[in-house]
N, C-alpha and C positions, 0 to 999 in steps of 0.2 A: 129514794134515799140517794142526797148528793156528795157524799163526803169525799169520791174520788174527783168527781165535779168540782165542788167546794173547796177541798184546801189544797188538792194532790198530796195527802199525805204522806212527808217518808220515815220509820220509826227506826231509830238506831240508839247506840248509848249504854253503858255500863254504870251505875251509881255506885260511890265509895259508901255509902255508909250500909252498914250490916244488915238494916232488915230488908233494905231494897235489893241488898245482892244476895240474900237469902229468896226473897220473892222471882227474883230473874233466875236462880237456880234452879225454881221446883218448874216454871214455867218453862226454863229450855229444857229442862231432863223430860218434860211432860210431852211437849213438842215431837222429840224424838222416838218416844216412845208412840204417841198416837204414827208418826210419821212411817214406824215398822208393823204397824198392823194398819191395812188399808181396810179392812171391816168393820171399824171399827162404828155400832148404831149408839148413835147419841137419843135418839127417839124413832117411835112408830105409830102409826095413827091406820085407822084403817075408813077408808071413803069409798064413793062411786068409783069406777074404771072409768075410761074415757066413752062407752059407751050408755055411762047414765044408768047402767042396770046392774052391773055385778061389782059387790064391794070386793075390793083387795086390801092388801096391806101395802103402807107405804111406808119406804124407810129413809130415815135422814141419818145419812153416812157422814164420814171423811171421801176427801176427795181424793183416790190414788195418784199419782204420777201418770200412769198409762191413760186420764180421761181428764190430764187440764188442758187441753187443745181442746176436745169436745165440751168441757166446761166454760172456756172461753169461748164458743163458738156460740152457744147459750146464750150467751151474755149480749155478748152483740147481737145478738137475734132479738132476743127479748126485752131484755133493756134497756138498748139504746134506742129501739125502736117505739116502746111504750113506757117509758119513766117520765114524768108530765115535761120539763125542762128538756131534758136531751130529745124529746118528741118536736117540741118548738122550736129547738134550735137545729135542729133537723145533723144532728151529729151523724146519725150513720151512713149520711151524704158528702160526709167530709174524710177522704182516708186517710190524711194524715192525723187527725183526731180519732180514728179507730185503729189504724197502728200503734198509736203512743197507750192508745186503754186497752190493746189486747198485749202490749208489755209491761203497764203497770199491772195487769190484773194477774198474768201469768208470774209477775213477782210475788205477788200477794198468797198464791196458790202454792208457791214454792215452800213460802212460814210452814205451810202444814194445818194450819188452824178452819180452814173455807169447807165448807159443806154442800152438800149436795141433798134434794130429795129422789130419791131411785122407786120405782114400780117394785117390791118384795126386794127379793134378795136379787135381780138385773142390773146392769147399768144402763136401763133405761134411763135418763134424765128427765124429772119434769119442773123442776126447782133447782137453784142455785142460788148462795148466800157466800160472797164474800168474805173472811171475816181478818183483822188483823188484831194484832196486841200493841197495845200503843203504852210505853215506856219515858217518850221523848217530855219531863214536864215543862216544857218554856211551850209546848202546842195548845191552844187552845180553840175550841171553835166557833169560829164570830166570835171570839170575845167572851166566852164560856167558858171555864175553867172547871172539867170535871175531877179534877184530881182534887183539888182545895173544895169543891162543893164536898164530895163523897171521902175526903180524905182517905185516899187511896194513893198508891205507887204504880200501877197499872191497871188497865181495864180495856174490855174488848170493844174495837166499833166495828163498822162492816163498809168496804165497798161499792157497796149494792148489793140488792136482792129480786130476782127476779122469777119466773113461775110461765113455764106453758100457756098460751095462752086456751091451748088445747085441752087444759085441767084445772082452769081459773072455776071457780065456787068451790073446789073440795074444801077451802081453809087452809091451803100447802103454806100460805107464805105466813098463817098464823101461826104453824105447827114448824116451823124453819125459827120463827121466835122464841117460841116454847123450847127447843131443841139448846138456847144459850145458856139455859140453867146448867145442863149437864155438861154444856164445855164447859163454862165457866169454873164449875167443879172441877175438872177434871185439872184446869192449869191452876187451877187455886185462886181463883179472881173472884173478885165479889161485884164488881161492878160492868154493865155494860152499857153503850153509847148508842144511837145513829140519829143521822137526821134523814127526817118521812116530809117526803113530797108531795102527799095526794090525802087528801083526804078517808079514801078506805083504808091507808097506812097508815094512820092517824089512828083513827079507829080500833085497829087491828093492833096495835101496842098498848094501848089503854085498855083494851079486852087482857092484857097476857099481861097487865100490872103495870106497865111503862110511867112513868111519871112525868108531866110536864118541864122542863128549865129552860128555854128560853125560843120565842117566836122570831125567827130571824127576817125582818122587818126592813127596809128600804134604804137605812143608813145605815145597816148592818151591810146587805151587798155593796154598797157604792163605797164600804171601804176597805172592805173584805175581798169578794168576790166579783168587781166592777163589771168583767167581762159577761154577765148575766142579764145584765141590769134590761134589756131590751124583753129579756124574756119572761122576769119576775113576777107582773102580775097572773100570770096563765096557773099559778099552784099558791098552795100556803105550802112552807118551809119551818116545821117545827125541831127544835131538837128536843130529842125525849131519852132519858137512862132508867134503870133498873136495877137495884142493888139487891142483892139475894145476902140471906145470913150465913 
């Protein structure tokens, strides 16, 4: 998932007309409200332990204030070291390109909206899901318009998402997807967004409903995202959304 790759997205903006500043009402009141309960379990799933034999529970949280340092620390751990593109471009070789993403991402964590998958009730981390509200409609992706597709006023994409690689087969980063029905509810969103890099990504949103909208393809980067372009053919680059009723 390249969207912080991809566009660097920044979401800001208040809308004059009534249903959209009725939609940004329920969404910041929502915000604040997950923002003062940090326990808040959006899902739970229960798999192997990291020893292959004893099932536990795993729970996919909000992320507190006291663990986005360690949830950023994740991140660059995991996902810039094995996300197909930032692996080829060898980003987490570059610090000023991991200083700037552990300040966009610590931005992103601030909204309140990013998750986490945790060992039971610990803050063990073995998963992390960026996730932001995006508002801004002149943004689109590559040239994707999910607002006028889904006629919608807002909807969730993600950051990135990344997974242990210590816990890789339980299905965490399918149950991290599964996990956006219940945000989504919860700010009142009906739709959500990302773009999947890797083929088991791929898979793994099509498994949880994802719908196909658009293959981002070679004239998509070289007008878009030029600075890729050396590294392009190493993944497919699909964007895929999800609209819940």
């Amino acid at each position: 998932m390249l969207n912080q790759k991809l566009l660097n997205l920044l979401f800001f903006g208040i809308y004059v007309l009534v249903t959209v500043e009725s939609a940004h009402r329920k969404y910041k009141n929502s915000v604040e409200s997950a923002k003062d309960e940090d326990s808040i379990i959006w899902h739970r799933f229960n798999a192997k332990d990291i020893d292959n034999k004893t099932i536990i529970d795993y729970q996919i949280r909000n992320i507190p204030k006291s663990l986005y340092k360690k949830a950023v620390n994740f991140m660059v751990e995991h996902y810039m070291r094995d996300e197909p593109i930032s692996k080829e471009m060898g980003i987490i070789n570059n610090r000023t390109v991991v200083k700037q993403y552990r300040e966009d991402w610590l931005s992103n964590l601030s909204e309140g909206v990013s998750v986490a998958c945790f060992k039971g009730d610990t803050n063990i981390i073995v998963g992390v899901q960026i996730l932001n509200i995006v508002t801004d409609k002149t943004m689109t992706i590559c040239g994707f318009d999910v607002f006028s597709e889904y006629d919608v006023d807002i909807y969730i994409d993600d950051e990135g998402m990344a997974v242990d690689s210590a816990y890789r087969g339980r299905k965490i980063g399918r149950e991290l997807l599964v996990a956006r029905k219940s945000i989504c509810a919860f700010y009142g969103i009906r739709v959500t967004s990302s773009v999947f890099s890797s083929m088991y990504s791929i898979s793994m949103a099509i498994d949880v409903g994802f719908e196909f909208n658009k293959h981002i393809q070679y004239d998509d980067i070289q007008l878009y995202i030029p600075e890729i372009l050396p590294y392009f053919n190493c993944t497919e680059i699909i964007l895929m959304s999800k609209k819940y009723n």
